[in-house]
SESETI-467152 format. One record per residue: x, y, z of N, C-alpha, C in turn. Coordinates in steps of 0.1 Angstrom, whole numbers, padded with zeros to 4 digits, always signed. Layout:
BEGIN
XYZXYZXYZ...
***
This chain:
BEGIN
+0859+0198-0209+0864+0185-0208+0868+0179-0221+0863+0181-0233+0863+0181-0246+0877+0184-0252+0879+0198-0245+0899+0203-0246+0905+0192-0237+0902+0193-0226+0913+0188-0217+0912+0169-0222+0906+0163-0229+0907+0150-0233+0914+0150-0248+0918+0161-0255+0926+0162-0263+0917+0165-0277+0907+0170-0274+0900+0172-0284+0907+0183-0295+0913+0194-0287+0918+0206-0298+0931+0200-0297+0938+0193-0293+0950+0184-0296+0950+0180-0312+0941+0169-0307+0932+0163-0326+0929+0170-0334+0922+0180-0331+0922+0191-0345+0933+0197-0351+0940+0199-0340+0951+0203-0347+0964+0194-0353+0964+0179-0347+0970+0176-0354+0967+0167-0368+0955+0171-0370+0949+0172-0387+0951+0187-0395+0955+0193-0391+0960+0205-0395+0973+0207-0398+0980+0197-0390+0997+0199-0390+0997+0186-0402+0992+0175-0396+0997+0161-0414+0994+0171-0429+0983+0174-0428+0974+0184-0440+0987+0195-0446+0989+0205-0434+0997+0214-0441+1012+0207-0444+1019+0200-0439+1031+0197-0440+1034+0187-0453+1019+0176-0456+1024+0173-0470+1024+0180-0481+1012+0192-0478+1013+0202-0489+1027+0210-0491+1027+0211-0477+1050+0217-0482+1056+0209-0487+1056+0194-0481+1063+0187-0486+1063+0188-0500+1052+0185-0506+1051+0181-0522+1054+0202-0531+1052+0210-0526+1061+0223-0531+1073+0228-0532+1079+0219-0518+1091+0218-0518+1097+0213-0531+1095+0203-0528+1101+0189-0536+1101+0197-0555+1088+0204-0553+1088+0206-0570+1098+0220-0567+1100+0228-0557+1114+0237-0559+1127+0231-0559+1127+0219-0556+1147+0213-0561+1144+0203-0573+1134+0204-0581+1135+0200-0595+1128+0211-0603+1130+0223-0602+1127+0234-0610+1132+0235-0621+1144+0231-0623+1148+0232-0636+1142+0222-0647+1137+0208-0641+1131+0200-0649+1123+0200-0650+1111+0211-0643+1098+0217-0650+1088+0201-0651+1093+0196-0635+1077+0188-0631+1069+0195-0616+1061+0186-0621+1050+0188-0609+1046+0176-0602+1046+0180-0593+1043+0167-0580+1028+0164-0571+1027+0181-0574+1012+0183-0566+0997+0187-0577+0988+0182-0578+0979+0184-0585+0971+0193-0577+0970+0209-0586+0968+0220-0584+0955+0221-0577+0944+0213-0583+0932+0213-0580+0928+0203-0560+0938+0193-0561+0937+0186-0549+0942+0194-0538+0954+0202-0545+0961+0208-0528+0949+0220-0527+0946+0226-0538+0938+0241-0534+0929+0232-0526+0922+0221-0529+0911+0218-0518+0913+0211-0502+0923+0202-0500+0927+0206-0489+0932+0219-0482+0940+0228-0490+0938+0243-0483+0929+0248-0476+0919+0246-0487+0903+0251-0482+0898+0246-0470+0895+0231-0470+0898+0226-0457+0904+0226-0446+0920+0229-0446+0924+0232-0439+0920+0248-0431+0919+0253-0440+0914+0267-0435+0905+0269-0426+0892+0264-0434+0878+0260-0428+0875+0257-0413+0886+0245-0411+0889+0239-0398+0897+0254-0389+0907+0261-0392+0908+0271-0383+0905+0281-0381+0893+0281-0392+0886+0294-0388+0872+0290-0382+0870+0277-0379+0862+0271-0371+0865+0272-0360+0873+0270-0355+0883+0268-0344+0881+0282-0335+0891+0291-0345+0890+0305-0345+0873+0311-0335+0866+0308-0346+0856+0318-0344+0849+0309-0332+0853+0299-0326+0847+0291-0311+0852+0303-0304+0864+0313-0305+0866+0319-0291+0855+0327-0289+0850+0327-0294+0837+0341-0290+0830+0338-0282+0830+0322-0280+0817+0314-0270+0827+0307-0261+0839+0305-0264+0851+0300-0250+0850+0312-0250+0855+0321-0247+0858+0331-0238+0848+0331-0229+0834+0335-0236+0821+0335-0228+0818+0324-0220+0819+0311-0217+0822+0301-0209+0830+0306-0197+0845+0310-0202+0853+0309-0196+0854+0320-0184+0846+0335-0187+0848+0347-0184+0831+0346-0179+0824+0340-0181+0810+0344-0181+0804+0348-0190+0793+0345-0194+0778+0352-0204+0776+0363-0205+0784+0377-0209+0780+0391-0206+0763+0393-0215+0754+0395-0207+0740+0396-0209+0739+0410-0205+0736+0415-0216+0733+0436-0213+0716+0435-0214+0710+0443-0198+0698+0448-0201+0696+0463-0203+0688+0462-0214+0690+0478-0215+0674+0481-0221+0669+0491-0223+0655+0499-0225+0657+0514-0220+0644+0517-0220+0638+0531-0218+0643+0533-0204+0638+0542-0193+0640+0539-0181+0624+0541-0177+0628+0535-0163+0615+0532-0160+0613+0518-0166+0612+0510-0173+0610+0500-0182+0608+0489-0171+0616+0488-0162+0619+0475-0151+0629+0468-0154+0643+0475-0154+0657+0469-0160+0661+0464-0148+0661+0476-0133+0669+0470-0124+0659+0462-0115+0649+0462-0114+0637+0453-0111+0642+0441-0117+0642+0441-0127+0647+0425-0132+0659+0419-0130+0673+0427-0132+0681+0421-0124+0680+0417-0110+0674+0424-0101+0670+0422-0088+0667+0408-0088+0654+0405-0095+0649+0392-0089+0653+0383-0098+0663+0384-0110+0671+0373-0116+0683+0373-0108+0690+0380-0099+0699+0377-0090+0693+0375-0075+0681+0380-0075+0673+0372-0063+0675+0382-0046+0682+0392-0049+0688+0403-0041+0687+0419-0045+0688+0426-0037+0685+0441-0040+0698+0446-0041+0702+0440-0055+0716+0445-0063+0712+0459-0065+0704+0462-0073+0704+0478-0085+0694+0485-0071+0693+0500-0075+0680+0506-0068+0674+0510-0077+0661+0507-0072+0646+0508-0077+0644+0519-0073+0637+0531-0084+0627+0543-0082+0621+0542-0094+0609+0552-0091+0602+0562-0102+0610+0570-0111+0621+0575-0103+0626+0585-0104+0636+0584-0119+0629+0587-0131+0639+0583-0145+0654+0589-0143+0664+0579-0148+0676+0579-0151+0684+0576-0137+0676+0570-0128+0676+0568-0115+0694+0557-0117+0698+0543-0125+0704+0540-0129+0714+0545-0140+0725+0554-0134+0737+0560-0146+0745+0555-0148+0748+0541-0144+0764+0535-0144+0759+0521-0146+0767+0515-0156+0758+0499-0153+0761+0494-0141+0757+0482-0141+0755+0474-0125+0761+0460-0133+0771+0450-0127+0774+0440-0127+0768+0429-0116+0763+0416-0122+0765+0404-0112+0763+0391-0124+0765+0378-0114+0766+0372-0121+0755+0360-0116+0747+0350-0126+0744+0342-0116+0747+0326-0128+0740+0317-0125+0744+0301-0127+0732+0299-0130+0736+0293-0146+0723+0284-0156+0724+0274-0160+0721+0262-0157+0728+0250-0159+0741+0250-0164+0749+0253-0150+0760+0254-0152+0768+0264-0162+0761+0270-0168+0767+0282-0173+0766+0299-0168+0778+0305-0164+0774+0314-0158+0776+0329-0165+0767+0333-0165+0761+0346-0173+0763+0360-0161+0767+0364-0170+0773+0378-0166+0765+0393-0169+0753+0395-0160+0740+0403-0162+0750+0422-0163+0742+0424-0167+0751+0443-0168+0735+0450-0166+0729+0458-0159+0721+0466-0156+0723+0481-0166+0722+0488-0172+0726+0500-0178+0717+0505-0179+0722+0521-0177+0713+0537-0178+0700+0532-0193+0692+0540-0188+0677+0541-0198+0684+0547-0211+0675+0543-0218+0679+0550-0233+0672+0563-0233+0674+0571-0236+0663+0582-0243+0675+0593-0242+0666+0607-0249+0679+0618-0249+0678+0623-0237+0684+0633-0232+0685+0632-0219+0700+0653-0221+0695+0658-0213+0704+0669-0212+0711+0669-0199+0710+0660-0189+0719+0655-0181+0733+0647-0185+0744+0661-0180+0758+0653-0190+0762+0641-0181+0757+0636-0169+0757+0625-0160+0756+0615-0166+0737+0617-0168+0733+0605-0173+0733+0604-0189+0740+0613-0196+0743+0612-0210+0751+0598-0210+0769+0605-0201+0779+0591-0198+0771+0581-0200+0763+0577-0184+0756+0564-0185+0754+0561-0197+0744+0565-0207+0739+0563-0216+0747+0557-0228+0760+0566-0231+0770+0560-0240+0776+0551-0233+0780+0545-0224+0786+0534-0219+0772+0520-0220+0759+0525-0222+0750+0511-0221+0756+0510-0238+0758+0518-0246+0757+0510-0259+0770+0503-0261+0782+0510-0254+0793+0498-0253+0792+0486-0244+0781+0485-0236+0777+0473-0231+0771+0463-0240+0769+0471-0249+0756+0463-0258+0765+0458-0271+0775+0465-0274+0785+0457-0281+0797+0449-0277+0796+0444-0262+0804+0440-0257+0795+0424-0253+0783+0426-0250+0775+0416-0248+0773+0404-0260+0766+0391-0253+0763+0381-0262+0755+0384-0264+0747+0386-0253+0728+0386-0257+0726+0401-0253+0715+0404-0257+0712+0420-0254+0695+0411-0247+0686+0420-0238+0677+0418-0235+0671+0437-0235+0664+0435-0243+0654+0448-0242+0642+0446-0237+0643+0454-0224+0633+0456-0215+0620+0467-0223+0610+0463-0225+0597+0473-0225+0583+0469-0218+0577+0482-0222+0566+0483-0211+0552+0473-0216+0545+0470-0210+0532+0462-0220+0525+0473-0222+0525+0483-0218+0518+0497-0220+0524+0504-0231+0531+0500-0239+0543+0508-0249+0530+0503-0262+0530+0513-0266+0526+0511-0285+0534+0499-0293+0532+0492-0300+0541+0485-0311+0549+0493-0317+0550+0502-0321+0560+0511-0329+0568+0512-0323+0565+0519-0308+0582+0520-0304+0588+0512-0295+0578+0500-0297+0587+0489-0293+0596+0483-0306+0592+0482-0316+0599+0477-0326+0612+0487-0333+0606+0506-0331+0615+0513-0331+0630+0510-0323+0624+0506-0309+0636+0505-0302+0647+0493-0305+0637+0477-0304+0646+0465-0313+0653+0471-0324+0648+0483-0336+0654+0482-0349+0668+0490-0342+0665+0498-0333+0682+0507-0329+0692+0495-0322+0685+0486-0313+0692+0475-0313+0699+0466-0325+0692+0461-0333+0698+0462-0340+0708+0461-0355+0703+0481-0352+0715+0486-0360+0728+0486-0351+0728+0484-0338+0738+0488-0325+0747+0474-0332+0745+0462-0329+0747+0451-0330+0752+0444-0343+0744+0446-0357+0746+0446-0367+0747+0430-0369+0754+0424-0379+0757+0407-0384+0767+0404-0374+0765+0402-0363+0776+0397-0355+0775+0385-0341+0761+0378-0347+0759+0367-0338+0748+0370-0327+0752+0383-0324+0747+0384-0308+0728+0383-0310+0724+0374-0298+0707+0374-0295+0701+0385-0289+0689+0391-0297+0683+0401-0293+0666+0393-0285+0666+0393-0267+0657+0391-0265+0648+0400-0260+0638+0402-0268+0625+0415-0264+0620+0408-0251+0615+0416-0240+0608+0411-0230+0598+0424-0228+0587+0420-0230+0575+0429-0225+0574+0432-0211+0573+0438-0202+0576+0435-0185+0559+0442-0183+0555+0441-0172+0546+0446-0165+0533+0440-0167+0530+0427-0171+0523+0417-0177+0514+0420-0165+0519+0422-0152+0506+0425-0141+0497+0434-0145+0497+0439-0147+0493+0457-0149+0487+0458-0169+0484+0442-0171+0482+0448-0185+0464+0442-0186+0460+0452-0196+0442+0446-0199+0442+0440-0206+0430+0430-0207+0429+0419-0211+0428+0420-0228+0438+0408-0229+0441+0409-0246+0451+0416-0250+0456+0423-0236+0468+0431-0247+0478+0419-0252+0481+0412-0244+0493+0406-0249+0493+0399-0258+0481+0396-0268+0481+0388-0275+0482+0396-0291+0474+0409-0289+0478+0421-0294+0490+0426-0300+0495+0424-0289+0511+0427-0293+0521+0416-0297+0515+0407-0296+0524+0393-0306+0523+0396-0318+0512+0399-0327+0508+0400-0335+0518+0413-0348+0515+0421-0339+0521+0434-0345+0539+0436-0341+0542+0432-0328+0561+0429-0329+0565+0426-0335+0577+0429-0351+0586+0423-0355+0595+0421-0351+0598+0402-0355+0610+0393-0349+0616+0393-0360+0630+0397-0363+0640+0387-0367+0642+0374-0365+0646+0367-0376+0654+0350-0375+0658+0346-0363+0668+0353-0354+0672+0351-0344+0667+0361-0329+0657+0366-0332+0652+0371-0320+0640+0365-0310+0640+0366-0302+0629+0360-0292+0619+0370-0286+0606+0369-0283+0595+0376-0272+0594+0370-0264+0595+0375-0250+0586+0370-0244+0578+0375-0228+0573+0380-0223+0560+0381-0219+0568+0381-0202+0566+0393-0194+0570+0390-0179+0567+0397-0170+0569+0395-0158+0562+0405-0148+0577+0405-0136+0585+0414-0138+0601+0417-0135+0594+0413-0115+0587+0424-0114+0577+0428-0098+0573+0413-0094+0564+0409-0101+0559+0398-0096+0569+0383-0098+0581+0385-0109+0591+0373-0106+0581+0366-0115+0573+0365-0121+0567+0356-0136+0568+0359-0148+0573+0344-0153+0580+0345-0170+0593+0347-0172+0603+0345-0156+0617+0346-0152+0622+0327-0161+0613+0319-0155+0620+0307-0158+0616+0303-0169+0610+0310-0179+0611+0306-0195+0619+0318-0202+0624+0328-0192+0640+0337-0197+0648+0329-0192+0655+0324-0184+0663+0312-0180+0660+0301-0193+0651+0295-0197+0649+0285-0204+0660+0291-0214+0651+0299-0220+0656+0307-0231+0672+0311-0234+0675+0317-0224+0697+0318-0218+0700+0303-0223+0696+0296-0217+0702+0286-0217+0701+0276-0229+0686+0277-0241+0688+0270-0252+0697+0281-0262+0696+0295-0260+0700+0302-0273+0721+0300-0272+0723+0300-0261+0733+0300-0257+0744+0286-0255+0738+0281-0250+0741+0263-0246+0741+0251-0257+0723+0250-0256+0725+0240-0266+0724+0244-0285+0726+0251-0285+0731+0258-0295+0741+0259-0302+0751+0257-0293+0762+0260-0295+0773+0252-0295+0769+0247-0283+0779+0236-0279+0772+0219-0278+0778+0211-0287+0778+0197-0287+0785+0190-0281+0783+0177-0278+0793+0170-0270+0805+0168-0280+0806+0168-0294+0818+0169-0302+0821+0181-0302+0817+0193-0300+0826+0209-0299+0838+0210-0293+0846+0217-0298+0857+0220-0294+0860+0235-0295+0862+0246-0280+0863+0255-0282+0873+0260-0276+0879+0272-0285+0891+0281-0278+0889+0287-0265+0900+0291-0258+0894+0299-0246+0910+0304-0245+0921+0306-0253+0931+0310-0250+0932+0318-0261+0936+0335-0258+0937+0344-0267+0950+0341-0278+0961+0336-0272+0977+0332-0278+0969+0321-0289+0958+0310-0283+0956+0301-0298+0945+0308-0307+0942+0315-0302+0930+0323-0311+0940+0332-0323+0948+0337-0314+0952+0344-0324+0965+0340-0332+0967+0330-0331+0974+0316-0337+0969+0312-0351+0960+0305-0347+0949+0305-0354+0943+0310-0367+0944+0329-0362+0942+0339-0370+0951+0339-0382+0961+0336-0372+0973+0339-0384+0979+0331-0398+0973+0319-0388+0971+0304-0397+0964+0308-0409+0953+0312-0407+0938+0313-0417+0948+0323-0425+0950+0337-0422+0953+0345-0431+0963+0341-0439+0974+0332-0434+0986+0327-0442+0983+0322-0457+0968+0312-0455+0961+0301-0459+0955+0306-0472+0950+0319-0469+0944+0329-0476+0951+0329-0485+0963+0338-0479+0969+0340-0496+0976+0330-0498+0980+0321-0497+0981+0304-0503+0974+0302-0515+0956+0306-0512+0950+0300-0524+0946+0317-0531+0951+0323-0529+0950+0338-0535+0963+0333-0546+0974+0329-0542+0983+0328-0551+0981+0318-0563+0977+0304-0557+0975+0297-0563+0964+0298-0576+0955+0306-0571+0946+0317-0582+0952+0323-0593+0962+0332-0583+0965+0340-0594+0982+0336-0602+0982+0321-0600+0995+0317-0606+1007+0321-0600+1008+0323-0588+1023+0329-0586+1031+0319-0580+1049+0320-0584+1056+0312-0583+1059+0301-0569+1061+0291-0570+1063+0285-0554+1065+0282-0544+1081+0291-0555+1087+0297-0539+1079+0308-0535+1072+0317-0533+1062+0324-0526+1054+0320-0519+1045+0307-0524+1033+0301-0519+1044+0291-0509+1053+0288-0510+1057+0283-0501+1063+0290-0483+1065+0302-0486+1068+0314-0477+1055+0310-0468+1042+0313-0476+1027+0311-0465+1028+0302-0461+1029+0288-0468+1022+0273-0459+1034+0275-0450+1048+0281-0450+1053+0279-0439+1053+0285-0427+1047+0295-0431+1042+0308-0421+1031+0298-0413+1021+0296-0419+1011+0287-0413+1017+0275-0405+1027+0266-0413+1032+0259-0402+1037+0261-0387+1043+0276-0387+1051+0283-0380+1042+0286-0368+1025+0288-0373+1019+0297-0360+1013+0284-0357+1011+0277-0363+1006+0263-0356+1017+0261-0346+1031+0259-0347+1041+0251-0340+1039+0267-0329+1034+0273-0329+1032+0283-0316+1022+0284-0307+1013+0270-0312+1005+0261-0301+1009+0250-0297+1015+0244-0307+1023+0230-0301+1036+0230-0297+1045+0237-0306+1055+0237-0300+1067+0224-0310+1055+0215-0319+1067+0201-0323+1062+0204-0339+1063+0218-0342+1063+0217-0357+1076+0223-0363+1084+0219-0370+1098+0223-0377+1101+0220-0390+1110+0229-0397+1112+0222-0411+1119+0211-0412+1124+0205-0404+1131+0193-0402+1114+0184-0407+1104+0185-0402+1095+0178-0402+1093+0174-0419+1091+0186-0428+1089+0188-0437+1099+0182-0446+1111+0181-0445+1121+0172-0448+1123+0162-0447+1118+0156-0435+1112+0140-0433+1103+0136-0438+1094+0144-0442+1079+0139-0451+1085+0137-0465+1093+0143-0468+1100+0144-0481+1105+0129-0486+1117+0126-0476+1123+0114-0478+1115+0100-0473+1104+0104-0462+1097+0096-0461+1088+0089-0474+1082+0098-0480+1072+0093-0491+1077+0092-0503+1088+0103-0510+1093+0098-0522+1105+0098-0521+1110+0090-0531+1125+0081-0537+1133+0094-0536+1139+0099-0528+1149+0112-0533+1165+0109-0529+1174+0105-0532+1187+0105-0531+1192+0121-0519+1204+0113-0512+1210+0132-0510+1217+0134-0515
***
């Protein structure tokens, strides 16, 4: 609602005033080159650059969570097998989506569905158990869950309350290395809380390492308890997190990558401006940048930049 009221309208047209007086005023010092003045104070445009930048690579890096709006929440569950992966999708989609056995590696192919969290809808992926495995079947499976797992927002690792600490934490640390600095939420969920003796669970808070951004929490996939403080959870790590009532986020790949191109123009703008290089060069970028902006709006031209010209200063033709 935020786009469609003109919110990325606005942003960007603080982007277009910003870059166009900075042309203007490099222009202007290339048709008095020979008189060796200056019009723009080196230190003030480098800092609007920066700013301007800032702003599109703010912009920019929203698509990762518009898309995910737009497309759905891809949420990868993945663990050992056996763990209670398709058990849990089951009763977080409330239907006998996946099949349930004993039988390990029972799940080779992920499983898709989708369901609705206050209003945001998440996009669950079921995937083959982890372990090694000499089945070239369920090997496939196996390498397709970890492209699930780099394809996801959130990862949810399924383990047993019967599992040792070590290789529960073993397994979070392969998560992730899988994942690496790239935003995505790692939430642990212990499953089988029915079936556990008294005190384990408290046991095992103790000794699980969390990361900054990872969550525990405690569930019984079978019995459907500790589902609606994983729901809580989707929905603060995800939601209010992320999005404010002032956010403004991309959801079109053409402005994302608009966008991109903006930033990198921008880059070397103040790469040049660093390393001293002539105007007419730095002027090549900010107009490149004007150029991928006017390939979201459509009303940016050098005509513009020529009007700012005679608009603000005294120039004769």
């Amino acid at each position: 609602m935020k786009n469609i009221r003109g919110g990325f309208s606005h942003e960007l047209s603080n982007l277009r005033e910003k870059l166009i007086s900075f042309a203007a005023l490099i222009e202007l010092e290339l048709d008095f080159a020979t008189e060796d003045v200056e019009f723009a104070d080196r230190k003030e445009l480098k800092a609007i650059i920066i700013s301007v930048k800032e702003l599109a690579d703010r912009l920019a890096d929203s698509f990762l969570l518009g898309n995910a709006v737009k497309n759905g929440i891809p949420v990868a569950i993945v663990g050992k097998p056996n763990s209670g992966k398709s058990t849990l999708l089951n009763a977080l989609l409330m239907e006998e989506k996946a099949i349930v056995s004993e039988i390990p590696g029972t799940t080779r192919d992920s499983i898709e569905d989708t369901i609705v969290i206050d209003g945001i809808e998440y996009r669950f992926i079921d995937t083959a158990g982890l372990r090694e495995t000499s089945d070239v079947i369920e090997a496939l499976g196996i390498k397709k869950t970890y492209e699930k797992i780099s394809q996801a927002s959130v990862i949810l690792l399924i383990d047993e309350i019967s599992d040792d600490a070590d290789s529960i934490n073993q397994r979070a640390r392969a998560i992730r290395n899988t994942i690496g600095d790239s935003g995505k939420r790692l939430i642990i969920l212990i499953n089988k809380t029915d079936k556990a003796s008294p005190g384990r669970q408290t046991e095992l808070e103790k000794v699980i390492i969390l990361e900054e951004k990872d969550t525990l929490l405690f569930i019984s996939a079978k019995e459907k308890t500790g589902l609606e403080d994983l729901r809580l959870r989707l929905s603060d790590v995800i939601v209010k997190e992320k999005l404010s009532s002032d956010s403004v986020i991309i959801t079109s790949i053409r402005h994302y990558e608009a966008l991109h191109r903006v930033s990198e123009s921008l880059g070397r703008v103040l790469a040049g401006l660093d390393n001293k290089i002539p105007e007419d060069l730095i002027a090549i970028d900010i107009r490149q940048a004007i150029h991928y902006l006017g390939e979201i709006t459509g009303a940016i031209t050098s005509d513009e930049i020529l009007g700012n010209i005679f608009k603000n200063f005294c120039i004769g033709k």
